[in-house]
Each structure stands twice: as C-alpha cells, then as structure tokens.
ChimeraX commands (.cxc) that place a marker at each C-alpha (Angstrom):
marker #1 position -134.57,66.41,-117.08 radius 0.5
marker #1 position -132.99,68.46,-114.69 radius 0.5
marker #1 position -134.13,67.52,-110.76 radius 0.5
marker #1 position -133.43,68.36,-107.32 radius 0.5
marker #1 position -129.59,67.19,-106.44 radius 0.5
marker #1 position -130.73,65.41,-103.35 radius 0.5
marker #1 position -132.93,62.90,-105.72 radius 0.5
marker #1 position -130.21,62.00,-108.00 radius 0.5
marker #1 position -128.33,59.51,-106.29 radius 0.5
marker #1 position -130.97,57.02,-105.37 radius 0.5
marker #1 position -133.64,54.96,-107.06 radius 0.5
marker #1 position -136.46,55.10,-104.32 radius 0.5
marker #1 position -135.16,58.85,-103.94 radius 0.5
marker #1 position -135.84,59.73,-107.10 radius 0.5
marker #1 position -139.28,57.61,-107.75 radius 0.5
marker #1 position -140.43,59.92,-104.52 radius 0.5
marker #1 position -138.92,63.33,-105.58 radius 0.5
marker #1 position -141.15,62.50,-109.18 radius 0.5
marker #1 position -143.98,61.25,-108.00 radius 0.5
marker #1 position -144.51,62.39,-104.33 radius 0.5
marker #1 position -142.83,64.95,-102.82 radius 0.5
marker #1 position -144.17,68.43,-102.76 radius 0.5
marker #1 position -147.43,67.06,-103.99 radius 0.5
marker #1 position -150.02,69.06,-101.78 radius 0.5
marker #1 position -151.98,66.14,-99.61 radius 0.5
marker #1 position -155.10,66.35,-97.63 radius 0.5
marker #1 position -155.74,62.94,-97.03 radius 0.5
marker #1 position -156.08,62.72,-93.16 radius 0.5
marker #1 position -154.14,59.30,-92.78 radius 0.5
marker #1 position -151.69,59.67,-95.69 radius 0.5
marker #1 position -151.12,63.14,-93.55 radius 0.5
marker #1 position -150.64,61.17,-90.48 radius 0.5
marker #1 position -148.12,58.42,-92.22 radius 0.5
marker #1 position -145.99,61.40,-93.51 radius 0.5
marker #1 position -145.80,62.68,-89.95 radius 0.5
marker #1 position -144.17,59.18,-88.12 radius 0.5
marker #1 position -142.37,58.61,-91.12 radius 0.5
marker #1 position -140.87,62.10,-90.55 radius 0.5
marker #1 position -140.40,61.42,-86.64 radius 0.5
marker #1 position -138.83,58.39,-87.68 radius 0.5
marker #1 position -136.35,59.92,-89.86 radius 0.5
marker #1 position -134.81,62.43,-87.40 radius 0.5
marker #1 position -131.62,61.96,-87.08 radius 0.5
marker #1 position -131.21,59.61,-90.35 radius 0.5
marker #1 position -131.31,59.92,-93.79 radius 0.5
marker #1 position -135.01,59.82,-95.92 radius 0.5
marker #1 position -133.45,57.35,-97.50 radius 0.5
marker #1 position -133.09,54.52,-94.91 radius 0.5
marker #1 position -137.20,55.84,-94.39 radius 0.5
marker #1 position -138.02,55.01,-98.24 radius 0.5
marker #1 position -136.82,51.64,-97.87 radius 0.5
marker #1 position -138.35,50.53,-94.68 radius 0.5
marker #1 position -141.58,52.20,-95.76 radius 0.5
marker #1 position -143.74,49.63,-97.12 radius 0.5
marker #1 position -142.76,47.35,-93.82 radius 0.5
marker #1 position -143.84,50.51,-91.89 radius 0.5
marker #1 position -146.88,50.50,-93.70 radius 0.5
marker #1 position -147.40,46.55,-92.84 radius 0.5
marker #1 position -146.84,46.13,-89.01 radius 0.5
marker #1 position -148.64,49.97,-88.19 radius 0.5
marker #1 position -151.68,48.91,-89.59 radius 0.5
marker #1 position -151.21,51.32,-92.87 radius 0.5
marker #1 position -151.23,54.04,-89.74 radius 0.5
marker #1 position -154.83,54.00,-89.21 radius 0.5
marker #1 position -155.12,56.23,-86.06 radius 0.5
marker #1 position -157.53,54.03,-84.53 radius 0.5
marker #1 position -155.86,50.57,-84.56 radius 0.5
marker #1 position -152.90,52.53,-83.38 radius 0.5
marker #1 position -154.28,53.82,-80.25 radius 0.5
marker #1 position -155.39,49.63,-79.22 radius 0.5
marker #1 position -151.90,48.84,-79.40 radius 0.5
marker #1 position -150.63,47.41,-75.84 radius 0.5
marker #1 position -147.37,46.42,-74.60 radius 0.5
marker #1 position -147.13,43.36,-76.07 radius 0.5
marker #1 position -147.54,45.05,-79.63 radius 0.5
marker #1 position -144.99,47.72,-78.69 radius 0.5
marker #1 position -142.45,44.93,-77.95 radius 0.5
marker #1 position -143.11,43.10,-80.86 radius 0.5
marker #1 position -142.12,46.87,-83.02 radius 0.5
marker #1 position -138.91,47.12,-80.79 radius 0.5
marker #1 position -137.64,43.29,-81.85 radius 0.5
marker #1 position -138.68,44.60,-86.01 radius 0.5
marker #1 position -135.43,44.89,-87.95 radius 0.5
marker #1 position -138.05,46.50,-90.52 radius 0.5
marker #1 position -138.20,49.23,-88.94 radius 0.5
marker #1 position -136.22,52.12,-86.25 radius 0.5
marker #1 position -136.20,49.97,-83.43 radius 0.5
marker #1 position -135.94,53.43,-80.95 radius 0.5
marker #1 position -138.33,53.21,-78.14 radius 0.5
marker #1 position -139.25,56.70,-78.03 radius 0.5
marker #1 position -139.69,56.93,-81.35 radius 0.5
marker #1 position -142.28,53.48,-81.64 radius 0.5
marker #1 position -143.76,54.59,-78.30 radius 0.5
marker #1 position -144.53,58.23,-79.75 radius 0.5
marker #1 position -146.68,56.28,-82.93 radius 0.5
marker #1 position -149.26,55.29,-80.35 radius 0.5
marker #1 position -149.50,58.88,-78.74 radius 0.5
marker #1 position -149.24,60.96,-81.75 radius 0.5
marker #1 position -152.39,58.73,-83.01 radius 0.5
marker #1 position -154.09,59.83,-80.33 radius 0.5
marker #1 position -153.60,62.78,-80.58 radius 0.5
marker #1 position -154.45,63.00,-84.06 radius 0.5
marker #1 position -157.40,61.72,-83.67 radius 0.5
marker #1 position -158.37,64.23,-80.86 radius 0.5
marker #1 position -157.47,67.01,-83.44 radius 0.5
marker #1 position -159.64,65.54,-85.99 radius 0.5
marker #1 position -162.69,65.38,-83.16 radius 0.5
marker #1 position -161.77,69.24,-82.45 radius 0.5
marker #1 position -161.72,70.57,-86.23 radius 0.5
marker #1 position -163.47,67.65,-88.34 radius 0.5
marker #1 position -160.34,66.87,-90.22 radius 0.5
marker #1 position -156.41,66.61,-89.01 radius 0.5
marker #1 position -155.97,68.25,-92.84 radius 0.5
marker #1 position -158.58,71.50,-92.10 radius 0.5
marker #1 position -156.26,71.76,-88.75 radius 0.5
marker #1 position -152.45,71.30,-90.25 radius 0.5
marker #1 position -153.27,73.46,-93.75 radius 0.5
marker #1 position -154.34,76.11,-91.45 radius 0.5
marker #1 position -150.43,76.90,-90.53 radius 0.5
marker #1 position -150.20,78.29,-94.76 radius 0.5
marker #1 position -153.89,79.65,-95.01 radius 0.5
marker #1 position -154.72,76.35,-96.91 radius 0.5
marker #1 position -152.78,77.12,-99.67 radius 0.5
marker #1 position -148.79,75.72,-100.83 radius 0.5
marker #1 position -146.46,78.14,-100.26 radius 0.5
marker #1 position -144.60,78.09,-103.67 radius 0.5
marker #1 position -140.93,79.08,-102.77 radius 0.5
marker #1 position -138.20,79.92,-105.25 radius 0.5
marker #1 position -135.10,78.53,-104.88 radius 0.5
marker #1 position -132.18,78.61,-106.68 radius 0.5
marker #1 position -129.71,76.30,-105.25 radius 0.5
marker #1 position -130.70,73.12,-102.24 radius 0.5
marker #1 position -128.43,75.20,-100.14 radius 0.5
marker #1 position -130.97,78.07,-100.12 radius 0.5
marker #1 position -133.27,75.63,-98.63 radius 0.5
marker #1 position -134.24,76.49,-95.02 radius 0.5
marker #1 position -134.65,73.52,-92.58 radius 0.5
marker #1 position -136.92,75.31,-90.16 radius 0.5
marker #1 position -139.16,78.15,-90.38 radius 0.5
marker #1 position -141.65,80.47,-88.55 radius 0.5
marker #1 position -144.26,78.53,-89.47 radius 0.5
marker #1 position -142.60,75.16,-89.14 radius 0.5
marker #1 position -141.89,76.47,-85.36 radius 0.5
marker #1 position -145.78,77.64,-84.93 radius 0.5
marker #1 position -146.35,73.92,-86.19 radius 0.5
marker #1 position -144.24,72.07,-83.44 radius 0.5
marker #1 position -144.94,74.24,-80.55 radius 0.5
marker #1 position -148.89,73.88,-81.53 radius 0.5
marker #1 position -148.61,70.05,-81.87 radius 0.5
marker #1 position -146.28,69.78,-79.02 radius 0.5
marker #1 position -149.51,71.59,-76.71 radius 0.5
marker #1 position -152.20,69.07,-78.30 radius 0.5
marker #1 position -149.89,66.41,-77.26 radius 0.5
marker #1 position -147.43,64.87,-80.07 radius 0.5
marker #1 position -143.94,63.57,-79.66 radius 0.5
marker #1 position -141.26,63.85,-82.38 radius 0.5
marker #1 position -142.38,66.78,-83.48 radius 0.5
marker #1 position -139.58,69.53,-83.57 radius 0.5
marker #1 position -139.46,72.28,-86.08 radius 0.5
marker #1 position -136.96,70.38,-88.57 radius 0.5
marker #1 position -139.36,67.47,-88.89 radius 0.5
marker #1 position -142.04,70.00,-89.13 radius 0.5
marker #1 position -141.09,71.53,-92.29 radius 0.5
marker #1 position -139.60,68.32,-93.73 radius 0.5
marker #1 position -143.64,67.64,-92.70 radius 0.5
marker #1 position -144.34,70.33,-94.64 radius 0.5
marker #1 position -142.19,69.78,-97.98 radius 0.5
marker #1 position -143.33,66.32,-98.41 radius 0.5
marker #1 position -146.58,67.01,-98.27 radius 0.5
marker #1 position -146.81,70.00,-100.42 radius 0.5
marker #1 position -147.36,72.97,-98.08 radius 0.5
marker #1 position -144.29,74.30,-99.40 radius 0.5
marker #1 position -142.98,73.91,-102.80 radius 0.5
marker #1 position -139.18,73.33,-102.20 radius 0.5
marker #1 position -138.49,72.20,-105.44 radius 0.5
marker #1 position -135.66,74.12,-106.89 radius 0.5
marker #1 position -136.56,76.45,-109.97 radius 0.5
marker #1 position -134.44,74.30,-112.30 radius 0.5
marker #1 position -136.14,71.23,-111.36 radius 0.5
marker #1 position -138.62,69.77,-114.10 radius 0.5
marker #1 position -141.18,69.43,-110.98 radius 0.5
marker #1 position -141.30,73.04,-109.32 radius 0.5
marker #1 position -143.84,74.39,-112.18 radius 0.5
marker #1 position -145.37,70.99,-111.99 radius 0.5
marker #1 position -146.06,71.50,-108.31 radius 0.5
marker #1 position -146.88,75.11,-108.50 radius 0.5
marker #1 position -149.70,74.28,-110.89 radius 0.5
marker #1 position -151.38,71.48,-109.54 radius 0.5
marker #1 position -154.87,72.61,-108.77 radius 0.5
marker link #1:1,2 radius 0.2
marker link #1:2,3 radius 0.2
marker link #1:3,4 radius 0.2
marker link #1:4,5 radius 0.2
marker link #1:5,6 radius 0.2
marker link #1:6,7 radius 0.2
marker link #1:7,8 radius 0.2
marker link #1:8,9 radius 0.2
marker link #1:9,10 radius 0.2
marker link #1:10,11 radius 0.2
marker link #1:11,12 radius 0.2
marker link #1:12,13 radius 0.2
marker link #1:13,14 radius 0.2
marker link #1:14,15 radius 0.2
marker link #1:15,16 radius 0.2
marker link #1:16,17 radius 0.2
marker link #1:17,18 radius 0.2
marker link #1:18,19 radius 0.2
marker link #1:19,20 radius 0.2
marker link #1:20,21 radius 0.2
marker link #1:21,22 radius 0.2
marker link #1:22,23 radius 0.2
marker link #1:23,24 radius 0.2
marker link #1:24,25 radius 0.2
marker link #1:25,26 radius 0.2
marker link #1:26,27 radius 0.2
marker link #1:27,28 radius 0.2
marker link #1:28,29 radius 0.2
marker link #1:29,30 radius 0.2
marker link #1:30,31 radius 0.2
marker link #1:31,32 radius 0.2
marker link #1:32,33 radius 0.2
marker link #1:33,34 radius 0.2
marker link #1:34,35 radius 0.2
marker link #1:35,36 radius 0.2
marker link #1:36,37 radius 0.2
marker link #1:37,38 radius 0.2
marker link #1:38,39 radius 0.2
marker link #1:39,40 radius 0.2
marker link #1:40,41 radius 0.2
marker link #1:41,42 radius 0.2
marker link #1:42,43 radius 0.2
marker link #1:43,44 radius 0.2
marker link #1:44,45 radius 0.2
marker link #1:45,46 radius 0.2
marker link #1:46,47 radius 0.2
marker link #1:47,48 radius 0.2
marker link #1:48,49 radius 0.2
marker link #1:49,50 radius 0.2
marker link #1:50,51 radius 0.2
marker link #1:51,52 radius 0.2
marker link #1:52,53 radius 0.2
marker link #1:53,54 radius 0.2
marker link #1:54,55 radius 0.2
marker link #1:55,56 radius 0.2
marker link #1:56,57 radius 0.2
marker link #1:57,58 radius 0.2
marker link #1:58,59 radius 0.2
marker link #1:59,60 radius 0.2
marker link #1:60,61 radius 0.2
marker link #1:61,62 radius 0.2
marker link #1:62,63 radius 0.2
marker link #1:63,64 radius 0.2
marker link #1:64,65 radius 0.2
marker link #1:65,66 radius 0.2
marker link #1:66,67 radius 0.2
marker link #1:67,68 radius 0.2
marker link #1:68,69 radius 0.2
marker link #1:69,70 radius 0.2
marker link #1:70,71 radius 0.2
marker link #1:71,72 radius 0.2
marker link #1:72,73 radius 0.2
marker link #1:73,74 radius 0.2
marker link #1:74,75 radius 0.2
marker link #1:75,76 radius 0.2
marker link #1:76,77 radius 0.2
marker link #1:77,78 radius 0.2
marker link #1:78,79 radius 0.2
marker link #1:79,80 radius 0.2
marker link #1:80,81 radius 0.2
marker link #1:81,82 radius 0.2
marker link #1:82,83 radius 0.2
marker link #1:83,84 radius 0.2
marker link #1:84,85 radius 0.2
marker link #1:85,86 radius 0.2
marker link #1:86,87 radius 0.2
marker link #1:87,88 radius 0.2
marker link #1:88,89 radius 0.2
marker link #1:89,90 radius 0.2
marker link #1:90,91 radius 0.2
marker link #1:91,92 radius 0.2
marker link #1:92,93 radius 0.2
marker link #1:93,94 radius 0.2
marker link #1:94,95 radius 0.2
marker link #1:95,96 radius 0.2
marker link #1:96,97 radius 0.2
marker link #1:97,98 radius 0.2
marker link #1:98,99 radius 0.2
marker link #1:99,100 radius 0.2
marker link #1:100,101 radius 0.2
marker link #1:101,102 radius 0.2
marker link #1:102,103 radius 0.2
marker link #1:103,104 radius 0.2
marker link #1:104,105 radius 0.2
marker link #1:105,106 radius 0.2
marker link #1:106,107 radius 0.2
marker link #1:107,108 radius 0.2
marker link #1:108,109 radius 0.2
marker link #1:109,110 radius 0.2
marker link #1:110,111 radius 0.2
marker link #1:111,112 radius 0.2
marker link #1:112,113 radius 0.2
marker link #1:113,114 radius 0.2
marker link #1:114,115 radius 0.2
marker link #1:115,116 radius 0.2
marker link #1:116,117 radius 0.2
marker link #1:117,118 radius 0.2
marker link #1:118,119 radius 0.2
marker link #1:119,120 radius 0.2
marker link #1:120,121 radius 0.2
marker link #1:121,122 radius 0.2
marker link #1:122,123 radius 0.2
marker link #1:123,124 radius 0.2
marker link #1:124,125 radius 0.2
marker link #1:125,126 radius 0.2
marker link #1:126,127 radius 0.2
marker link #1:127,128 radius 0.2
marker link #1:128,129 radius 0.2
marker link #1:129,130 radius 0.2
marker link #1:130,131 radius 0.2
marker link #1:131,132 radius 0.2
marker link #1:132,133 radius 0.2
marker link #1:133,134 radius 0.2
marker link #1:134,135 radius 0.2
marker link #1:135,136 radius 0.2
marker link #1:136,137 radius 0.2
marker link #1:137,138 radius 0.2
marker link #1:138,139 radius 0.2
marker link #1:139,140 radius 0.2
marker link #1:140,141 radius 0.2
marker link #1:141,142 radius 0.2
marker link #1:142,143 radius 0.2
marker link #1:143,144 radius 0.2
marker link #1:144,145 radius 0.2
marker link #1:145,146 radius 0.2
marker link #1:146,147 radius 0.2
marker link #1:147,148 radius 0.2
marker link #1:148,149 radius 0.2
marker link #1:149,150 radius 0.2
marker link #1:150,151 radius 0.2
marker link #1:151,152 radius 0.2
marker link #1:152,153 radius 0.2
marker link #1:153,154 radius 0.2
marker link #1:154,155 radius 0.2
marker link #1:155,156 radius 0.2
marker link #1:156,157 radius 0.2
marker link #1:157,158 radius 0.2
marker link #1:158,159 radius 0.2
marker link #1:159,160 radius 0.2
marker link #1:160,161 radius 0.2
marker link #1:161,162 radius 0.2
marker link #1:162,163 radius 0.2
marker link #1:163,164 radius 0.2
marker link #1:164,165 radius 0.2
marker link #1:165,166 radius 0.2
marker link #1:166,167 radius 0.2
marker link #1:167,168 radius 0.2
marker link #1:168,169 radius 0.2
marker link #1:169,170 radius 0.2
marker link #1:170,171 radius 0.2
marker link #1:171,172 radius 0.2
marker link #1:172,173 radius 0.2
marker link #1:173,174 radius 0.2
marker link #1:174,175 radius 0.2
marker link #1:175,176 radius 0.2
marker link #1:176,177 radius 0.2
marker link #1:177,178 radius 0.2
marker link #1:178,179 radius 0.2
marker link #1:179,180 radius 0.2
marker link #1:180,181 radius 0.2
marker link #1:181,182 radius 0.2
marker link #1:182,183 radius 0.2
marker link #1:183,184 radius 0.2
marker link #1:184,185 radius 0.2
marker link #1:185,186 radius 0.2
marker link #1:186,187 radius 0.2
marker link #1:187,188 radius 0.2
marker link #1:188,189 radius 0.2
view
C-alpha cells in the first residue's frame, strides 16, 4: 500500500502514520499530550519523540493537567537528570505552565477540545496534496493558533508546532492523495 514518504523509513513512524496520525481527536488530555510532545519535538525529528514517548507518558503522569500543575522544583530536577526524555529546561519547565494553562482554558470553554476545534469550525480540514513537498509547515490558522495560545499563556507554542498540532491530531488531513490513509481519514465520521 502506497503511504506518506515520511512514514516509510521507520517502524514506530509508520505504526503512527497507520494508526494515529491525522485521526481527528477530541479527547482533552490525549489533546494536551499531542501538544508537549509537539513542543518537545521542535527542533528534532518526530522520530526521536516516538521513541521516548511511552517514558514521556510514565514520568508526566500520562499528562494529566492536574498532577502537572503540583509539580515543584524538586520534580522539575528530577525531568532535567531523565535521559528518557529532552532534558531542555525550557522545554520541561513549559509542561508545568502549558498545564495550567490548559486547564484555565478548559474552566473558560468547558473543554480544551470545544476551544482548539474552534480554529477549523470543528470540522478536519481535508487537504489535497499531491506530493509531501506541497505540504505547508505553517498556516493562517496555525498562526491564529499560536498567537491565541501564546495570550492565554502557553510556551512552545509557535506556528510550526501548531500545525504539526494540528496534523497529528486530525484538524487537517495532510495525508497525501496517494496514501492508502487520506480517504480513510477523510471519512471517518
């Protein structure tokens, strides 16, 4: 079956291009997990963020917004000595306020996913592209994201890890038209 080139060179790549990827999610902590992991990424490869994942997942409390937000110094130190995981400062300290802020988003709207499927009307924006090059890594919206997020308080939120944001959680179906899961995506329900 033909797939997107960037998930043909990898195992975990290609077990999260098949099963994951583009899949629209409104889950309000899966949400918030795609959003560090993405934060986490910048300036590396999704790849070194697959396999650290699970240990992510482990010593962030499965990113439940409100164990975050307890977490003291002590804690924080502990992340920055974790080979498991991107041992950048900003980037662990930013975990602790973006889960605050999350959680004061999902006080203001009732959900974090009512507030961030807002940006595309609540509905996946199915794209059609024909080669990965045609792939944008920033958009209006993607900017209209970060700038918002940026006001309610997040950190490691720029436009590229906005729509990366957006692709892996299925408010945009980046899928290329020859790849076996663009009609898949376009017609979940």
């Amino acid at each position: 079956m033909k797939k997107c080139i960037w998930a043909t060179k990898h195992k975990l790549e290609e077990e999260y291009h098949d099963t994951e990827w583009g899949v629209p999610v409104y889950d309000d902590r899966l949400l918030f997990e795609f959003l560090i992991l993405e934060g986490a990424q910048a300036g590396l490869s999704w790849l070194t963020i697959l396999v650290k994942r699970e240990h992510y997942r482990k010593v962030f409390d499965n990113f439940e917004a409100d164990k975050i937000i307890k977490y003291d110094q002590k804690k924080i130190e502990g992340l920055l000595n974790d080979k498991g995981i991107i041992r950048n400062k900003l980037k662990v300290n930013s975990v602790v306020t973006n889960a605050k802020a999350f959680l004061e988003i999902q006080k203001e709207f009732g959900s974090f996913s009512k507030f961030i499927w807002g940006f595309v009307n609540g509905k996946p924006i199915q794209n059609k592209w024909r080669k990965f090059e045609d792939i944008p890594t920033k958009t209006e919206i993607s900017d209209l994201m970060s700038k918002t997020l940026k006001k309610k308080g997040f950190k490691f939120i720029g436009t590229t890890i906005c729509y990366a944001f957006m692709q892996a959680v299925g408010m945009v179906n980046d899928h290329t038209i020859d790849c076996f899961r663009h009609n898949e995506i376009k017609n979940i329900k």
